[in-house]
Each structure stands twice: as structure tokens, then as C-alpha cells.
N, C-alpha and C positions, 0 to 999 in steps of 0.2 A: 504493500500500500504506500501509494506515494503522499506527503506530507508534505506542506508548506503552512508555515509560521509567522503570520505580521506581525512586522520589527516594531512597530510603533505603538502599540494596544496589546498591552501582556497579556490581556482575560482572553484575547481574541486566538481558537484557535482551528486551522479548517483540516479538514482531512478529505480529500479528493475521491471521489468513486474509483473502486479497481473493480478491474474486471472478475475478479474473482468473491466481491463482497455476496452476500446471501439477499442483499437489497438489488441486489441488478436484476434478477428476473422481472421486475415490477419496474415498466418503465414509467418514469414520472412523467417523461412526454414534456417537460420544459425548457422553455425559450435560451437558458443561460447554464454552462457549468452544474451538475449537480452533485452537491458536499455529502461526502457521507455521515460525515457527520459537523458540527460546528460547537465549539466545546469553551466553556467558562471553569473557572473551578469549580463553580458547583452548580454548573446547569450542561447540560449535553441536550440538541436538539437532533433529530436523523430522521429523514424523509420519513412521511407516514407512507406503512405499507399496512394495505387492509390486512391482509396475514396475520400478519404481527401485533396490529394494535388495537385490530375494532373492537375485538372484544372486549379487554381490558376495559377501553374507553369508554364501550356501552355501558359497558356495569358499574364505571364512575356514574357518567351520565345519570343511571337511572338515581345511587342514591342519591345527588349533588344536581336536582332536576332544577334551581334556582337560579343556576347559572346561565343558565337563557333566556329571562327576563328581560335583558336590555336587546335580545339578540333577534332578527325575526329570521330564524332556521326551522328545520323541522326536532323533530323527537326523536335526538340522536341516541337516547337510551334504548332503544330498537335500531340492533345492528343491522339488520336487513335496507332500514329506511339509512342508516349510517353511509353504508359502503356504495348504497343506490346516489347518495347526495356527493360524495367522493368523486364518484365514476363521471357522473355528470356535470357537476361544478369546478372540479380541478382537473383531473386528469385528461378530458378533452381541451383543456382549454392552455396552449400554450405558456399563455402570461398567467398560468397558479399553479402555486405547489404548497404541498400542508407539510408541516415537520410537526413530529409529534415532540413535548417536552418532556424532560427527564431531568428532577430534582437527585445530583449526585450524592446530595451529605443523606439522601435517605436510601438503602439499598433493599432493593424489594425481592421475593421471591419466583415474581414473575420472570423480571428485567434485571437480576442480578446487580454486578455493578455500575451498573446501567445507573442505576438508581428507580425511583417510583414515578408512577408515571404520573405529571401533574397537569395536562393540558393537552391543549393543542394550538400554534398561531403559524401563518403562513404568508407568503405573499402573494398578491390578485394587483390583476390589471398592469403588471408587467408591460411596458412595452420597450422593445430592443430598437426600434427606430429613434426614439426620443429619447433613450437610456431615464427611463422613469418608471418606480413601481410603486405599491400600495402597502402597509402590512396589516394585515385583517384577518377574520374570523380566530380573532384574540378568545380563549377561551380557558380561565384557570379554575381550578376545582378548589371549592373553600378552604382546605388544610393548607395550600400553597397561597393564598393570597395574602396581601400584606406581607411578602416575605420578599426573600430573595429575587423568585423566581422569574414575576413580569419584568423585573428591571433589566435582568441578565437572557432573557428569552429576545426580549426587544433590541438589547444591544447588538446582540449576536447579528442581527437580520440587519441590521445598521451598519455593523462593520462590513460585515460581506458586501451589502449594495454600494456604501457610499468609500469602500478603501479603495485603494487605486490599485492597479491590476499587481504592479511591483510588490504590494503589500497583502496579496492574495483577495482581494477584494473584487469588484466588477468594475467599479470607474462611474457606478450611475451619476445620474446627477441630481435626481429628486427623487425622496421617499414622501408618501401620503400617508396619512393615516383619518380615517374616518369613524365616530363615534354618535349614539344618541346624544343630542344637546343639555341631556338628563342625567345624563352617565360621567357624573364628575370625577369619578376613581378613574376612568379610563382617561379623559381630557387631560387630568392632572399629571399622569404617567408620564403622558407625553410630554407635555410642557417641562417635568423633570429631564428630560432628555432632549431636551432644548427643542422640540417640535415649533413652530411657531401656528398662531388660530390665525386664521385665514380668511372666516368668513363661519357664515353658516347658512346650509340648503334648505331651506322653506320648505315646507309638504316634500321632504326625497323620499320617502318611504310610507308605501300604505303597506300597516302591520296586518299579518295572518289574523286571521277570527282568533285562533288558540291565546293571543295576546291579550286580544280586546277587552278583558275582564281585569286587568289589569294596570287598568288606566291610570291610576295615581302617578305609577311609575315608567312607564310607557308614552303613551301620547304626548306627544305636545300638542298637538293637534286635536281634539274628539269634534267639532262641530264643521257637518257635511252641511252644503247644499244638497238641496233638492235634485232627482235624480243621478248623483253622484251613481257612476256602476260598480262600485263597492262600498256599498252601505253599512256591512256588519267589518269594515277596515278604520280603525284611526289611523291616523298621519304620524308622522316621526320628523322631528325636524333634524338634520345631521352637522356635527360641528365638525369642520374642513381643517385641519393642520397638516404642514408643510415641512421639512428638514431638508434642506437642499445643498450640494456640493461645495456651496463658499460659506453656508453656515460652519458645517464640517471641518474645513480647513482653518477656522477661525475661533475656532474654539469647541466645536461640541462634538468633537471626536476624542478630544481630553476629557472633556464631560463624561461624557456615554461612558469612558472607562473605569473614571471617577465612580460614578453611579454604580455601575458592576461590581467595583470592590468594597463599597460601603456593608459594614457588616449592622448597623443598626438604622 
């Protein structure tokens, strides 16, 4: 397995697909490089392979079903609808790929030294023309929150995009990140890691029925017009932040690693 090490962000570290890993059969089908694994001291992320993970995840999911509250997905604690959402949202789609997370300082029985499995985040909306991506379908299971893990999960997908090719990175030049306008634990993340708000998208999202009962924390939006053709949908207004390649060089590539190594 070949290895390459960025000199400049010690938490950051990548390990190259070989052809001989047990993840190559499952082709991720994305637009750029894919790392076998991308590793913190104590977070490791490695392409999701339904194989490998859905199960697991399913049966967080189901106890820890809270966790998609801010999210309009389906009922990922049904592996079947899991690996169905997978197949169609990411792996068709060049510009996504899911990496599942993996808390190091906890070692599990499933994932060994692996550590326990704590999430899942990925990047969407990739594009190699404009060297620009997204990182989204951010999803940590309660024992992991407030902990280490988002910070060093986010990092990880930050160094990759926004290092420069010399430093085993891609060279992009804009990461996105998009969240509920509601969802201040996530907006916050980001702005720790110097994301900058950008704006926020009026009515982006009419939420699934299964949300709709939820409204305190959901909607920003509940009040339709008349014939509206989704009547049992409220609205989601989404807050837009930005990290883009001269942020980076200016300071929040020290941040980002800053961040990473903070232990409280």
C-alpha cells in the first residue's frame, strides 16, 4: 500500500487505494483519487462499503433514530431502504462519495482497531470542472457528539479537498457546506473551522411528511399557499457556508488543525 503524508497538517493523514485492499471490489465510481482511508489520531474515515457497514449502521440508526431530525432522508435504520439510498444517491452519481466514520480511542468488536463506528459524512456535488465540492449528509450518532469526532471527521475532508496536490491533497478551490437554518450545532461546526455564512436559501427544501410532525424543530417555513402540490411538506430554509482556497492558505488550514488537536 502506497502512503503519502502532508508535511504541513500532522493530524492529516491519506492512504491511497491498492489494488489489492478488500474495499476495491466496490467501486465508489468517483470523480477524484479515492483514499483508502484518511486518518486523525483519533478518527479514521474509509469509503463506505455496503458490505461492510450497512449493517452496523442500520442498527445504530435504529436505536439513535433522533439523529435525522434536522435531516430530510429516509429510515436509514432499514438497511434494505439504506443500501437502496446508497446505490442511488452516491454511487451513481460521480461528484458523491460517503466515508463511513470511525472513533479510534474506542475499539469495537465489530471494526477492531478500526475503532466504533460513529457516523457517517461524505462529499456531494463535486465538481472537477470548477474544482469545487460540498460536505454533506453529516450524520453522528449521540455517544460521538460533542466530542472529538465532527471536528476531526470535517477536517479530514478539508485537508484532502483544499491541500495542494504536493501535500497529498486535491488542489480544490471551494468546499460548501449546507445546513437547516435551525440546526445551530451544525452552522457552528462550521464556522469553528472557519467556514464562512454566505447567505441563506429561502423555501430550499420541502420536508418529507415523516418530518412534518415535527415542526418546532424542522420548519422554518409551515405556512402554504393555497394549492401548493405539496400540502402535507413544510419548507426548510438552508444556511449556505463557504471555505474556499485563499481562506485556507490564510489561515484556516492552521485552524482546521488546530481544531483537530484540541482535546477539550
Amino acid at each position: 500500500m502506497e502512503r503519502a503524508l502532508a508535511q504541513d497538517c500532522p493530524p492529516f493523514q491519506l492512504f491511497i487505494m491498492s489494488a489489492t485492499s478488500e474495499h476495491q471490489a466496490y467501486d465508489q465510481n468517483f470523480c477524484f483519487p479515492v483514499p483508502e482511508a484518511l486518518e486523525s489520531d483519533r478518527v479514521k474515515l474509509v469509503p463506505f462499503v455496503p458490505s461492510v457497514h450497512s449493517k452496523a449502521y442500520a442498527d445504530l440508526s435504529s436505536t439513535y433514530r433522533e439523529v435525522y431530525r434536522y435531516i430530510p432522508l429516509g429510515a436509514f435504520w432499514d438497511q434494505a431502504a439504506l443500501d437502496t439510498y446508497i446505490e442511488q444517491s452516491f454511487r451513481v452519481e460521480p461528484g458523491w462519495i460517503l466515508f463511513a466514520i470511525f472513533d479510534k480511542t474506542k475499539p469495537s468488536e465489530t471494526f477492531g482497531a478500526d475503532g466504533s463506528l460513529a457516523g457517517i459524512i461524505g462529499y456531494i456535488n463535486t465538481d472537477p470542472k470548477h474544482l469545487s465540492t460540498e460536505i454533506g449528509a453529516v450524520i453522528l450518532f449521540p455517544p460521538f457528539q460533542r466530542t472529538h469526532v465532527a471536528s476531526n471527521a470535517t477536517g479530514l475532508l478539508l485537508q484532502y479537498a483544499l491541500n495542494r496536490p504536493s501535500e497529498g491533497g486535491l488542489g480544490l478551490r471551494r468546499v460548501a457546506w449546507r445546513a437547516n437554518a435551525l440546526n445551530k450545532g451544525s452552522i457552528n461546526l462550521a464556522q469553528r473551522l472557519k467556514f464562512q455564512v454566505e447567505g441563506v436559501l429561502r423555501w430550499n427544501r420541502a420536508l418529507p411528511a415523516h418530518l412534518a410532525n415535527d415542526q418546532d424543530r424542522m420548519a422554518n417555513r409551515e405556512s402554504l399557499r393555497e394549492e401548493d402540490p405539496k400540502p402535507d411538506c413544510v419548507g426548510r430554509d438552508t444556511a449556505l457556508l463557504g471555505l474556499c482556497w485563499d481562506d485556507w492558505e490564510s489561515g484556516a488550514k492552521e485552524n482546521v488543525a488546530t481544531v483537530m488537536a484540541r482535546t477539550k
